[in-house]
Backbone as ProteinMPNN parsed JSONL, in Angstrom:
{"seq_chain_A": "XXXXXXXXXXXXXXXXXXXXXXXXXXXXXXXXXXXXXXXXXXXXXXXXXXXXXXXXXXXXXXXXXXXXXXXXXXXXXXXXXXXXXXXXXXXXXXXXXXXXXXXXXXXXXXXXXXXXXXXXXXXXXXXXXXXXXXXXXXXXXXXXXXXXXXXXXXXXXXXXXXXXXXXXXXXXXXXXXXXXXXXXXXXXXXXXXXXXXXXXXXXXXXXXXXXXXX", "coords_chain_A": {"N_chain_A": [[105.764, 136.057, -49.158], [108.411, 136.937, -50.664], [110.838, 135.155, -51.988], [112.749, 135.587, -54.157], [113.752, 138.785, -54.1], [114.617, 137.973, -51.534], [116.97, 136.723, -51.972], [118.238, 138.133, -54.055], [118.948, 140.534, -51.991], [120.376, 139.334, -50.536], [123.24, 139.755, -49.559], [123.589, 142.852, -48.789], [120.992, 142.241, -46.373], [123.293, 140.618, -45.531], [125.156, 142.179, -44.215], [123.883, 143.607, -42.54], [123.267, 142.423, -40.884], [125.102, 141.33, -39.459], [125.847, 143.827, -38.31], [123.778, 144.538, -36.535], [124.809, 142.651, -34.908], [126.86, 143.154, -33.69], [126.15, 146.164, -32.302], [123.854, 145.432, -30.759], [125.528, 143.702, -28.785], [128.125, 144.305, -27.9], [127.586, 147.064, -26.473], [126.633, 145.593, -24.292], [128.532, 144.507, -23.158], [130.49, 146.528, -22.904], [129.015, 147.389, -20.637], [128.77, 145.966, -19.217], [131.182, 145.824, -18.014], [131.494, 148.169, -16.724], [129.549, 148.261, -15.211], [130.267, 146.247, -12.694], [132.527, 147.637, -10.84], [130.332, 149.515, -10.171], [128.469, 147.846, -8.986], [129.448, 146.506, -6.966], [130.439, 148.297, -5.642], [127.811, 149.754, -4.853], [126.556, 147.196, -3.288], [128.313, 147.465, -1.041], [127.726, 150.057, -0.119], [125.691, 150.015, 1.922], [123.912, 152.649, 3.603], [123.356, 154.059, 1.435], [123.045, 152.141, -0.753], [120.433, 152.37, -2.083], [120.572, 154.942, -3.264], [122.05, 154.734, -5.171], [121.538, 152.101, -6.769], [118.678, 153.094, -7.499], [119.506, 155.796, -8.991], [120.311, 154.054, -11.201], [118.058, 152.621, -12.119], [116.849, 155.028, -12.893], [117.962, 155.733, -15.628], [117.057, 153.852, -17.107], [114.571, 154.662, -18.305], [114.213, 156.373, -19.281], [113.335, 157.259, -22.898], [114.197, 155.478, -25.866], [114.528, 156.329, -28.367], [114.754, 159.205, -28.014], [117.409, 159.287, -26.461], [119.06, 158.453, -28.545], [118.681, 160.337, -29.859], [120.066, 162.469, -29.047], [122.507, 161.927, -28.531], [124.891, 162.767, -30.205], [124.55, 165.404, -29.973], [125.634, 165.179, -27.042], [128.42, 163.996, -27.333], [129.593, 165.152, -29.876], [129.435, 163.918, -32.158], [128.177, 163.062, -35.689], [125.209, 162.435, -36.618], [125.038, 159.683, -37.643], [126.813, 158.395, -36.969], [127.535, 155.163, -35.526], [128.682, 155.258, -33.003], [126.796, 156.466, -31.35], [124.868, 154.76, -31.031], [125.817, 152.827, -29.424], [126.796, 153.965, -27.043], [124.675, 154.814, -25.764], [122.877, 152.463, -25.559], [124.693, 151.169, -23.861], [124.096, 152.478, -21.834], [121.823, 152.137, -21.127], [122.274, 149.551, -20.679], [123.8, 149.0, -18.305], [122.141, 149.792, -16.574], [120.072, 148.173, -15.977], [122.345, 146.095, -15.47], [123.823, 146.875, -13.032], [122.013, 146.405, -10.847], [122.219, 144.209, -10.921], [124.187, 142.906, -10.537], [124.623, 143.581, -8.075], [122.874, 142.477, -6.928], [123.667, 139.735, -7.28], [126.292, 139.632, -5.699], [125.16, 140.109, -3.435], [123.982, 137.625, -2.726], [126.101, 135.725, -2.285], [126.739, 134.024, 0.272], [127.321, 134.548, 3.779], [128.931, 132.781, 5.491], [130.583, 131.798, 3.274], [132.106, 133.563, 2.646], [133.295, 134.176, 5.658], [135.015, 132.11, 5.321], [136.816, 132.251, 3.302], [138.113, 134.508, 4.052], [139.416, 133.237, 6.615], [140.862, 131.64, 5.68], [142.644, 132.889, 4.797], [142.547, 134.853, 2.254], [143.135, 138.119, 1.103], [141.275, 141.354, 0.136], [140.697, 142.043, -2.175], [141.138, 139.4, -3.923], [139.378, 137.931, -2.794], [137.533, 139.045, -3.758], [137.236, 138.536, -6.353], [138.259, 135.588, -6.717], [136.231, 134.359, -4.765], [133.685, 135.664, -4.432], [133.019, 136.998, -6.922], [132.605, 134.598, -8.212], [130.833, 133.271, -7.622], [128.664, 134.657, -7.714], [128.392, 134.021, -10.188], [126.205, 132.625, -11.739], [123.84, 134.857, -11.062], [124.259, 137.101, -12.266], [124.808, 136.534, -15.16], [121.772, 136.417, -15.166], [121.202, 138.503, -15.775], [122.56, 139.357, -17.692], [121.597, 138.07, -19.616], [118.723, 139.092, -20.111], [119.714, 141.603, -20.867], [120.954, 141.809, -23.19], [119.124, 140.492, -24.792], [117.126, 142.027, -24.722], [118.486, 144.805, -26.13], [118.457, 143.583, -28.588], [116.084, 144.341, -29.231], [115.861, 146.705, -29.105], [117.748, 147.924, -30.312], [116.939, 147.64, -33.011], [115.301, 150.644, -33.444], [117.211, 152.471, -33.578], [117.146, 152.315, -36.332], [115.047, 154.785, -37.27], [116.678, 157.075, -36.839], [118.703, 156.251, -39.026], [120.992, 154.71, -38.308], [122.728, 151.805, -39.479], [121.314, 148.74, -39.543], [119.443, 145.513, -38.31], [116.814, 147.103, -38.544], [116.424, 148.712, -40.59], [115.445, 147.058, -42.243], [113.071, 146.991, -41.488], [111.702, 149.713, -41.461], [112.066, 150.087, -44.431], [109.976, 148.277, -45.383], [107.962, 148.918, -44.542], [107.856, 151.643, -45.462], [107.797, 151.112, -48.274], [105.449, 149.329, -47.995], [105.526, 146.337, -47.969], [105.732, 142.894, -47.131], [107.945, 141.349, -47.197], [110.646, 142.269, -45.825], [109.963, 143.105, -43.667], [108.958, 140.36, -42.327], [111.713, 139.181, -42.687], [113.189, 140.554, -41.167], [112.503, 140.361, -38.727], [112.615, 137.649, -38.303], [115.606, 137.455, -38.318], [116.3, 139.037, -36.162], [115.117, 137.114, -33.865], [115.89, 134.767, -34.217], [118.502, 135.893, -33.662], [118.762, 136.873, -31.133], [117.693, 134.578, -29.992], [120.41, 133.361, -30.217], [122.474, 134.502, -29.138], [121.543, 134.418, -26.098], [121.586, 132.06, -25.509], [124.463, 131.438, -25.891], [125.407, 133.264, -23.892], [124.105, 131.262, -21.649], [125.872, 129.034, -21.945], [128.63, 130.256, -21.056], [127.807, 130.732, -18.784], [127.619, 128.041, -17.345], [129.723, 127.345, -17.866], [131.641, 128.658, -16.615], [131.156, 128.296, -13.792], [131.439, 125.183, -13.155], [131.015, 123.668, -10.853], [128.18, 123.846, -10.478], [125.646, 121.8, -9.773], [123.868, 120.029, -12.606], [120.745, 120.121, -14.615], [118.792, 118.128, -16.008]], "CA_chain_A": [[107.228, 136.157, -49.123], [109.454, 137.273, -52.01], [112.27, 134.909, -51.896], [114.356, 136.61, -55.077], [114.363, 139.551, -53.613], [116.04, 137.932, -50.394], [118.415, 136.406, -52.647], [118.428, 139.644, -54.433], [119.09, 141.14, -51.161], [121.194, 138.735, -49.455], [124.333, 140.623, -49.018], [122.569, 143.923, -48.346], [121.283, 141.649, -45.445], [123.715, 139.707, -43.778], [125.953, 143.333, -43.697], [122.652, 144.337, -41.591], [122.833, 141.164, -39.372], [126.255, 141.654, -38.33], [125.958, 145.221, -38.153], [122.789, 144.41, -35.635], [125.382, 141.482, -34.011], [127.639, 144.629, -32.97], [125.314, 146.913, -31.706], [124.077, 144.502, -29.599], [126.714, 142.605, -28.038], [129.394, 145.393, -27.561], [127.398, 147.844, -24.957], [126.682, 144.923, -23.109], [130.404, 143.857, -22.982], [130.907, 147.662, -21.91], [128.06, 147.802, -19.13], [128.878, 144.87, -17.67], [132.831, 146.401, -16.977], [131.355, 149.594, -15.687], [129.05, 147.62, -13.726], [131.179, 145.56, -11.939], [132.751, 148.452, -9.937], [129.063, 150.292, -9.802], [127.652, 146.829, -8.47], [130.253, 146.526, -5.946], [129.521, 150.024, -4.518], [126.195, 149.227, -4.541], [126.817, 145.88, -2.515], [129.27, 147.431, -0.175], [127.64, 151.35, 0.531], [124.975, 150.465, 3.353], [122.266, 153.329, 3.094], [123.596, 154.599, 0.045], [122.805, 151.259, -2.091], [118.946, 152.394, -2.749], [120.628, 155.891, -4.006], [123.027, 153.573, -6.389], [120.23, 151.768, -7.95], [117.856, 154.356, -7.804], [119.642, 156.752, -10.373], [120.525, 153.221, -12.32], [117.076, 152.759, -13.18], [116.033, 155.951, -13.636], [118.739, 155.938, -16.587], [116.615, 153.101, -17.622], [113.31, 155.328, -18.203], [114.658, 157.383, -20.315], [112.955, 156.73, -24.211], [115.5, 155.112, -26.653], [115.115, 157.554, -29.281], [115.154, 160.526, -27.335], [118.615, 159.086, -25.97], [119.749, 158.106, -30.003], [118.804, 161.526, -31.065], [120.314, 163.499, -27.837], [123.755, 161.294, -28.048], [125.248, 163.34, -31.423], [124.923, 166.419, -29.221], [126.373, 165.414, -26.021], [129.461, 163.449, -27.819], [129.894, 165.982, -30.86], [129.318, 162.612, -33.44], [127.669, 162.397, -36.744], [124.03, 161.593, -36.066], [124.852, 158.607, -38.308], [127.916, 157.187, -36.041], [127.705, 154.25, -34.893], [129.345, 155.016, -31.89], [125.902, 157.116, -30.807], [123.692, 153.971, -30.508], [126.972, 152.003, -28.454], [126.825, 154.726, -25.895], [122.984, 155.222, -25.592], [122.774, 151.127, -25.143], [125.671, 150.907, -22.853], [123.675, 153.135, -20.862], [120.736, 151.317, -21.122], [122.278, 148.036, -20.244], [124.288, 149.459, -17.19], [121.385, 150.559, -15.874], [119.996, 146.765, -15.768], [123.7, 145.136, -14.824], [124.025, 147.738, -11.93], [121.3, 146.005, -9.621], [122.15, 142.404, -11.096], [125.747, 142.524, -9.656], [124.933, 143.969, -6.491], [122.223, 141.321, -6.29], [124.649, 138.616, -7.194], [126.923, 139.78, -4.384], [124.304, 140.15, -2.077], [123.348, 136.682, -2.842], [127.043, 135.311, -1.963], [126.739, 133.421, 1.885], [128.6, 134.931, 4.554], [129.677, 131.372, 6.149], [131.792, 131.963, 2.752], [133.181, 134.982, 2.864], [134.131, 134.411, 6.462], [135.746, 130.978, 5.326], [137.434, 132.415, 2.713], [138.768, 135.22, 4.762], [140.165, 132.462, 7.515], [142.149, 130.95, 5.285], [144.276, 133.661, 3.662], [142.087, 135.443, 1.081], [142.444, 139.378, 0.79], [139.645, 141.739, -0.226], [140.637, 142.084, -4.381], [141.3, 138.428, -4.448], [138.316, 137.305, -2.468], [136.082, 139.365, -4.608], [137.939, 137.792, -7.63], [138.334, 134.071, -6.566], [134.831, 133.874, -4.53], [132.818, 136.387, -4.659], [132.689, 137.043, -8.05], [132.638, 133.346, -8.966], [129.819, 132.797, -6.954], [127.661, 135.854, -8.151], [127.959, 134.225, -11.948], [124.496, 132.24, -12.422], [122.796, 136.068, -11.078], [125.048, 138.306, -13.336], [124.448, 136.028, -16.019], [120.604, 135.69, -15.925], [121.079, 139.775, -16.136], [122.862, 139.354, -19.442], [120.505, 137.624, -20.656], [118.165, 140.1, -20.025], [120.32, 142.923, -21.146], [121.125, 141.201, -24.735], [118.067, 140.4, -25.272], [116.361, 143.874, -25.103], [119.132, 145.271, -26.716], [118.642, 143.091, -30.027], [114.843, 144.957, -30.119], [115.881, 148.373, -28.929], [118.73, 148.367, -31.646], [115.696, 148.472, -34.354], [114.364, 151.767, -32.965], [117.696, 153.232, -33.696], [116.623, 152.613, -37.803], [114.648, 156.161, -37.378], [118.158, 157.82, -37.137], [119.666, 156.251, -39.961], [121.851, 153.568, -38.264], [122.786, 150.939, -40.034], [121.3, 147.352, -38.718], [118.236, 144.806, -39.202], [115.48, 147.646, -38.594], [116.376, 149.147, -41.684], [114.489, 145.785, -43.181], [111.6, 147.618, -41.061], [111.623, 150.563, -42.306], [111.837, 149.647, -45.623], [109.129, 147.394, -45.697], [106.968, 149.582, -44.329], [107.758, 152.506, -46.551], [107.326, 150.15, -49.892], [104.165, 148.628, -48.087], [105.828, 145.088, -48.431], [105.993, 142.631, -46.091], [109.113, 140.386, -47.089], [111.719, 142.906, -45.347], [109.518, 142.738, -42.029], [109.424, 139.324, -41.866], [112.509, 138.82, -42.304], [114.068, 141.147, -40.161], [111.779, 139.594, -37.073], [113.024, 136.712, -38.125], [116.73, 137.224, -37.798], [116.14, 138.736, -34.678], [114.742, 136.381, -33.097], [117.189, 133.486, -34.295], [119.995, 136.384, -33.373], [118.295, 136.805, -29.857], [118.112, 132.841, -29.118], [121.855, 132.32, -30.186], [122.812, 135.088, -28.108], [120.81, 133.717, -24.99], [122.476, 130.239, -25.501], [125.682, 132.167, -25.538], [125.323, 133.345, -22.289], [124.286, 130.204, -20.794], [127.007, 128.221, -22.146], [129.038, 130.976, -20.536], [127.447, 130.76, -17.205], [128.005, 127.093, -17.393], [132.211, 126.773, -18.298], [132.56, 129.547, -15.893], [130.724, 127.651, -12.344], [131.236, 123.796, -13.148], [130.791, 123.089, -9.322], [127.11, 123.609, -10.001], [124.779, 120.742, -10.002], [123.044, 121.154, -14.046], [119.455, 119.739, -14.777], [118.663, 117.262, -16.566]], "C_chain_A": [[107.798, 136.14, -50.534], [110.66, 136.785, -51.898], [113.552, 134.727, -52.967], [114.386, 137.258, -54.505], [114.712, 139.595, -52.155], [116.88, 137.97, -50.77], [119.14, 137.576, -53.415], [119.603, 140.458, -53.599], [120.203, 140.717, -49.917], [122.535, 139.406, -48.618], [124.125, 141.618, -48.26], [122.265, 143.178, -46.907], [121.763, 141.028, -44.277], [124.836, 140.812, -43.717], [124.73, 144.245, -42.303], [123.083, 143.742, -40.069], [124.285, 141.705, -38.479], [126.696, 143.193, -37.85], [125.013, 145.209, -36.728], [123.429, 143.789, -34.109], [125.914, 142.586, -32.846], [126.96, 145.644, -32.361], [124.447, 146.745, -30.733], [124.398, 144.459, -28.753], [127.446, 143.535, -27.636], [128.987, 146.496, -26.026], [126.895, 147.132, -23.665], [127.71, 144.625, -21.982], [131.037, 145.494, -21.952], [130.243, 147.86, -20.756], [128.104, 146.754, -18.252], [130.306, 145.247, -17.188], [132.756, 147.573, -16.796], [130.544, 148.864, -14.826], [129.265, 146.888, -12.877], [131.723, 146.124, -10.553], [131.64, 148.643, -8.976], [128.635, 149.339, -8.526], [128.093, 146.745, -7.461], [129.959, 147.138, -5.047], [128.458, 149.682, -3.882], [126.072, 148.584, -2.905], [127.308, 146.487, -1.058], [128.499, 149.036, 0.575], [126.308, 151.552, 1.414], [123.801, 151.091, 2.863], [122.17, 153.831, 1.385], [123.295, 153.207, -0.931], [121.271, 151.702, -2.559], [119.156, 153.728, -3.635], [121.004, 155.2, -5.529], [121.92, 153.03, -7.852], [119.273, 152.393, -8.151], [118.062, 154.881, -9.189], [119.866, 155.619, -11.099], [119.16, 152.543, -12.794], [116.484, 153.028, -13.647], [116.564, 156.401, -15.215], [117.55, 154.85, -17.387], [115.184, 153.674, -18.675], [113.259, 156.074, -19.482], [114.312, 156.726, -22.361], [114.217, 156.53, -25.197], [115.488, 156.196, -27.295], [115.554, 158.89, -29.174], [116.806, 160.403, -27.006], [119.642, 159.009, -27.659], [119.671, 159.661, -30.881], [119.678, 162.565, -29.991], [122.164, 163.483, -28.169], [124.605, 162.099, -28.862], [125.649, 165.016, -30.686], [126.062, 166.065, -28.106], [127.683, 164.783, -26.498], [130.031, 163.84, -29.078], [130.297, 164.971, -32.006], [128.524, 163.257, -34.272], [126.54, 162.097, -36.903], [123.745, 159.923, -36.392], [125.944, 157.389, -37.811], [126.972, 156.489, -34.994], [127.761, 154.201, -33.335], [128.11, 155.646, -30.601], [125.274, 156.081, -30.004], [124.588, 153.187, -29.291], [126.989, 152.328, -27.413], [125.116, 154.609, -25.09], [122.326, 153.624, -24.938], [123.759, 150.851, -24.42], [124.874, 151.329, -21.639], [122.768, 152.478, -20.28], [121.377, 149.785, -20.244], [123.071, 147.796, -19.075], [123.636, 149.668, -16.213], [120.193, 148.771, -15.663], [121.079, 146.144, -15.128], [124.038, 145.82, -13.536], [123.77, 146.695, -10.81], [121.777, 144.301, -9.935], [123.698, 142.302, -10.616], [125.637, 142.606, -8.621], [124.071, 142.695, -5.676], [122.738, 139.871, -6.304], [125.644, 138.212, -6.173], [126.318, 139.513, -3.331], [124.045, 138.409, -1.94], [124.598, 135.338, -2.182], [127.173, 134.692, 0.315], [127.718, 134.075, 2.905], [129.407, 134.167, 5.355], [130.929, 131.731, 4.924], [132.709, 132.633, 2.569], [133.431, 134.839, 4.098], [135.038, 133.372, 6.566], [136.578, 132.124, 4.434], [138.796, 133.608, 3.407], [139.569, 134.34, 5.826], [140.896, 132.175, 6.81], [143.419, 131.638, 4.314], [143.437, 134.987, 2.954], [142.315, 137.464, 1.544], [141.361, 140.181, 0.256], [139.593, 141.457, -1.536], [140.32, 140.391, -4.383], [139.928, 137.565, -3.859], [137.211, 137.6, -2.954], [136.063, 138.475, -5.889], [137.274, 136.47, -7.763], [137.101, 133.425, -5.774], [133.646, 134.271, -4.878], [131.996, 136.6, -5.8], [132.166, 135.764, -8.721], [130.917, 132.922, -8.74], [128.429, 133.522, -7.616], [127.385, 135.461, -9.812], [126.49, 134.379, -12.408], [123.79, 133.89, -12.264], [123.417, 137.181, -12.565], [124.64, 137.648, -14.871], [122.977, 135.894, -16.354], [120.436, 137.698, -16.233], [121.647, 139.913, -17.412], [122.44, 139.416, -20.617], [119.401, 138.751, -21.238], [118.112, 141.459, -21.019], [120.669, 142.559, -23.032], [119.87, 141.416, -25.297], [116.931, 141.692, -25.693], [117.072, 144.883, -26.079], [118.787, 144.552, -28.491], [117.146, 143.977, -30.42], [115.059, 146.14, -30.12], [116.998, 148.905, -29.944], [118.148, 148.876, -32.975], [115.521, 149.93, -34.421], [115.413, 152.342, -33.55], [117.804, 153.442, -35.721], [116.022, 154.185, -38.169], [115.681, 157.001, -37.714], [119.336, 157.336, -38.201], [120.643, 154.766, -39.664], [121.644, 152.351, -39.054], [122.756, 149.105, -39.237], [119.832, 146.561, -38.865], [116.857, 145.797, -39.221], [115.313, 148.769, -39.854], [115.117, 148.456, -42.39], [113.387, 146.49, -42.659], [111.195, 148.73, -41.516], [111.333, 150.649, -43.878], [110.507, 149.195, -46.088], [107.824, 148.164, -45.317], [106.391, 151.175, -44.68], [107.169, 151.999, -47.714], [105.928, 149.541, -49.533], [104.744, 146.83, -48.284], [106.456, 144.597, -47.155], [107.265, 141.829, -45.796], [110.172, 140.922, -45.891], [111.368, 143.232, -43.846], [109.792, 141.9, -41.324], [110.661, 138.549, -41.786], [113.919, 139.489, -41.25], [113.166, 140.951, -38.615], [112.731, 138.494, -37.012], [114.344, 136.527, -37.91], [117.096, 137.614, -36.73], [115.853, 138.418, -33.914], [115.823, 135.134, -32.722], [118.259, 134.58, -33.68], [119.589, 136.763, -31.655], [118.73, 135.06, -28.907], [119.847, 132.715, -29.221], [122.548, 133.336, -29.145], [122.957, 134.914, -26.623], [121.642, 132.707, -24.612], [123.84, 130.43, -25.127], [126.591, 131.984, -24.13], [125.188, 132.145, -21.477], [125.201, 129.318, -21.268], [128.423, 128.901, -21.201], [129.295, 130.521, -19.355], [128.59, 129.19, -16.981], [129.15, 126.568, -17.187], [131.938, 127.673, -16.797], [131.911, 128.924, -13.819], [130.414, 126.01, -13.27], [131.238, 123.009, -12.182], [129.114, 123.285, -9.454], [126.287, 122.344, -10.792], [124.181, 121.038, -11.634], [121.782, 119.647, -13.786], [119.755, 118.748, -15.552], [117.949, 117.311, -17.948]], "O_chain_A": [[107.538, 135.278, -51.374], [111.615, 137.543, -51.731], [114.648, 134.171, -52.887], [115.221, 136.916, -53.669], [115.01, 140.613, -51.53], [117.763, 138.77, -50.458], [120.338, 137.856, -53.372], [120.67, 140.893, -54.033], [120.659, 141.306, -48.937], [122.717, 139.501, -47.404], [124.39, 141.506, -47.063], [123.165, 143.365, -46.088], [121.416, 140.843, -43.11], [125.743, 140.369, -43.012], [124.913, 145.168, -41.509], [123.19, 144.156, -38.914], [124.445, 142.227, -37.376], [127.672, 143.535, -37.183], [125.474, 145.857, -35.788], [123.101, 144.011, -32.944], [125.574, 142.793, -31.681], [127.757, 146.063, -31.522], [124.189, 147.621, -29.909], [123.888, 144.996, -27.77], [127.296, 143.531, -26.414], [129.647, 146.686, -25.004], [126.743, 147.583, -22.53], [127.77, 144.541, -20.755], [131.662, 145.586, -20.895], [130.793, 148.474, -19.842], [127.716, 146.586, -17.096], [130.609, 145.001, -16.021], [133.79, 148.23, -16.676], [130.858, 148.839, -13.637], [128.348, 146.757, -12.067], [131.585, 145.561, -9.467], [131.574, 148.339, -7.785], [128.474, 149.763, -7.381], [127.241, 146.889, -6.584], [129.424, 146.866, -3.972], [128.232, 149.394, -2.706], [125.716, 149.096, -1.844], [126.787, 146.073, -0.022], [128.7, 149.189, 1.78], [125.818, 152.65, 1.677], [122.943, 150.628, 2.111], [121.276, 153.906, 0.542], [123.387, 153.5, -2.123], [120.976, 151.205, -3.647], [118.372, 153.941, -4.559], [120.399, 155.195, -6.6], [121.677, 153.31, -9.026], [118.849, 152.245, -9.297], [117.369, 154.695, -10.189], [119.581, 155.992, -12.237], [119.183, 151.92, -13.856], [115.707, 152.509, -14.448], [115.915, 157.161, -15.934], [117.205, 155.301, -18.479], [114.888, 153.059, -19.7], [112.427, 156.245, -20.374], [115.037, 155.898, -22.911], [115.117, 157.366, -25.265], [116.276, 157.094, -26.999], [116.349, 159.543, -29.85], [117.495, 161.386, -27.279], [120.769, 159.494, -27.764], [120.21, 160.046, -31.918], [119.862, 163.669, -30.504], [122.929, 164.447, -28.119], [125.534, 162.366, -28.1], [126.706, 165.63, -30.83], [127.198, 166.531, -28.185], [128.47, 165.252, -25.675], [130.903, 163.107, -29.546], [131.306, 165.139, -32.69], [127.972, 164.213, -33.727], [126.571, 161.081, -37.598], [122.915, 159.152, -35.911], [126.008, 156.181, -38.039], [126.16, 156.857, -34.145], [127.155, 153.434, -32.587], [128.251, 155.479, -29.39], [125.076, 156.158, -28.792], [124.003, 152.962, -28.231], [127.149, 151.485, -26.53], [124.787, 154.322, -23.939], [121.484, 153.589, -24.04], [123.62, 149.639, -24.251], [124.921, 150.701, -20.582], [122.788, 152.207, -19.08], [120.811, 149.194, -19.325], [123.18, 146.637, -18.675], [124.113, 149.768, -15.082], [119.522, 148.89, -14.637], [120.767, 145.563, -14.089], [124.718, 145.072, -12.834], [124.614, 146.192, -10.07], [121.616, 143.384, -9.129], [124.11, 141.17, -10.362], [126.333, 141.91, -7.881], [124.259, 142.149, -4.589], [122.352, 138.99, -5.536], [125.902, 137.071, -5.789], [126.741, 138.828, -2.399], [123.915, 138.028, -0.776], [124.2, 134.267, -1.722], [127.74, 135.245, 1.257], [128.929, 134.034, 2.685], [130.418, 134.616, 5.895], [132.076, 131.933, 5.324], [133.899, 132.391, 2.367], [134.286, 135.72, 4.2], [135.83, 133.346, 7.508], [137.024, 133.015, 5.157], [140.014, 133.515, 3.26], [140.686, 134.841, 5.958], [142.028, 132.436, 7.217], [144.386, 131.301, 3.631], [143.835, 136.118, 3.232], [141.509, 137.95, 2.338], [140.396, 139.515, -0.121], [138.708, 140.787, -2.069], [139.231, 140.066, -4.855], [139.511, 136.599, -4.499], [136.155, 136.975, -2.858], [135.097, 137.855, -6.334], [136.298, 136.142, -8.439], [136.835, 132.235, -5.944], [132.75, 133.633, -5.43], [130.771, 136.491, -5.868], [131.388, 135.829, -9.673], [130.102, 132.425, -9.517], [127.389, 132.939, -7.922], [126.634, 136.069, -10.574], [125.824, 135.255, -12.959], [123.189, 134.276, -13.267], [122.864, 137.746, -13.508], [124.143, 138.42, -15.692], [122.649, 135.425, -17.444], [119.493, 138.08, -16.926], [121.101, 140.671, -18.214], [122.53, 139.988, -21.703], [119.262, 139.15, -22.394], [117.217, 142.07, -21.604], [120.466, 143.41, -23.898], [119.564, 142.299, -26.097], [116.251, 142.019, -26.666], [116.417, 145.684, -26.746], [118.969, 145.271, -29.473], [116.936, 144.302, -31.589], [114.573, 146.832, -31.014], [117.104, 150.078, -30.304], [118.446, 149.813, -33.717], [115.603, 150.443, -35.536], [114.933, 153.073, -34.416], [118.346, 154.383, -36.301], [116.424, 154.769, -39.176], [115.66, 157.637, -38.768], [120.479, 157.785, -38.279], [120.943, 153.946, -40.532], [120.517, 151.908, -39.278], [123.652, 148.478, -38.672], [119.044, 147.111, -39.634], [115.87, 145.385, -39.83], [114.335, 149.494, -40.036], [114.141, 148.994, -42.912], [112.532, 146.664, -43.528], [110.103, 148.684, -42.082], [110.393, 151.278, -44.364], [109.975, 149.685, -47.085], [106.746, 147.923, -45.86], [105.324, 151.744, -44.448], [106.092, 152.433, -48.124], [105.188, 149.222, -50.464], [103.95, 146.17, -48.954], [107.217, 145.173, -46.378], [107.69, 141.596, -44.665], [110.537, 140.099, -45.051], [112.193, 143.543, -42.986], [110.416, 141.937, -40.263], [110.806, 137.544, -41.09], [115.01, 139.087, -40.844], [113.438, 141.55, -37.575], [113.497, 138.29, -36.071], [114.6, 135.484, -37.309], [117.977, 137.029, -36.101], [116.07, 139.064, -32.889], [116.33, 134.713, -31.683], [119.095, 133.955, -33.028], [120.618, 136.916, -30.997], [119.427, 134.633, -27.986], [120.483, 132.056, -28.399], [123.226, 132.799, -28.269], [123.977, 135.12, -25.967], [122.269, 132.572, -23.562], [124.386, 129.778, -24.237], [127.507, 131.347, -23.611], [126.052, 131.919, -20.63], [125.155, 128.436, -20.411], [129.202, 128.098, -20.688], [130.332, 130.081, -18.858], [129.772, 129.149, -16.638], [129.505, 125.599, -16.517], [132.145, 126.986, -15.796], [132.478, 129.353, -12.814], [129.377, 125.775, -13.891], [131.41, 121.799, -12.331], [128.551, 122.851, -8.448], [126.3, 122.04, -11.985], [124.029, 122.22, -11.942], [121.89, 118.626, -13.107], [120.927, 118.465, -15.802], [117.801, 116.28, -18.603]]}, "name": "protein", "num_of_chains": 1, "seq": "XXXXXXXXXXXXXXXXXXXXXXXXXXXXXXXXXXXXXXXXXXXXXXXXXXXXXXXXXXXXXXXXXXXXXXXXXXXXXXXXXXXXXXXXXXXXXXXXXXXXXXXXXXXXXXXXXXXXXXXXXXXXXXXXXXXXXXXXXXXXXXXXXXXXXXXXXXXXXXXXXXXXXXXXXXXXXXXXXXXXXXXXXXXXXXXXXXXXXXXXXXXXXXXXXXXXXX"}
């Protein structure tokens, strides 16, 4: 380890990390409010839910880079915008949050949904105020999931130029040097766990009727 040329490099760096943070975090934030609807569908369309998730994880299949080098065409970007890899990982992480909503729903008791319905509730507000509430812990361990893959599949998009920690990979493995490896594992790993933690702190505030461990 060469730790001048971290310090060297530091800035350079932590414009990576939070460049990595965003690229991330953001098409999650978008695939979980397209999948919300999707999931719903899903939940609610009978024979049609195996079509639903079907095409959502054949989107999944699909090789990152092929999708990071394709995206520039179908959205007439830049090959070097940003906005390529946002789309391409939205997709990606839609295509995970799809089946984890519908299975969150599915997972919802129907003693409660037919209580909730006795005592007043409409459909929006019973998806809202039970349904949804109920479905967190599943939607949430899909988050996790979906973050988490996203912090390694963000690297890959280094080949195309984007700007984010797999540059450090690249680099390091152009120059032959291992500092800019190890330390771009290493902040994605720490930027993986705090992510993770995130989420379950999340889960947590948002169902404080459930029992927690010890």
């Amino acid at each position: 380890m060469r730790f001048d040329w971290l310090l060297r490099e530091s800035g350079n760096i932590v414009n990576l990390f939070w460049w990595h943070v965003g690229l991330s975090a953001i098409p999650v934030i978008a695939a979980l409010l397209i999948s919300l609807p999707l999931g719903w569908l899903a939940h609610r369309s009978g024979l049609f839910k195996s079509v639903i998730l079907g095409a959502a994880g054949l989107l999944y299949t699909i090789p990152s880079l092929a999708l990071f080098v394709l995206m520039p065409l179908v959205l007439q970007t830049k090959i070097l915008d940003p906005l390529n890899v946002i789309v391409a990982l939205t997709v990606y992480s839609m295509a995970l949050l799809v089946r984890t909503v519908s299975d969150g729903l599915d997972a919802v008791p129907p003693d409660t949904l037919q209580a909730a319905t006795a005592i007043g509730y409409r459909a929006a507000g019973r998806f809202f105020l039970v349904e949804l509430p109920i479905a967190v812990p599943v939607i949430a361990a899909g988050l996790r999931v979906a973050l988490v893959s996203n912090v390694s599949v963000v690297s890959v998009a280094a080949l195309v130029g984007t700007p984010q920690l797999g540059l450090l990979f690249t680099q390091g493995l152009q120059l032959r040097f291992v500092t800019p490896l190890i330390a771009g594992i290493v902040l994605c790993l720490l930027l993986a766990i705090v992510l993770d933690g995130m989420v379950i702190l999340l889960s947590r505030w948002l169902t404080p009727w459930r029992p927690r461990k010890a």
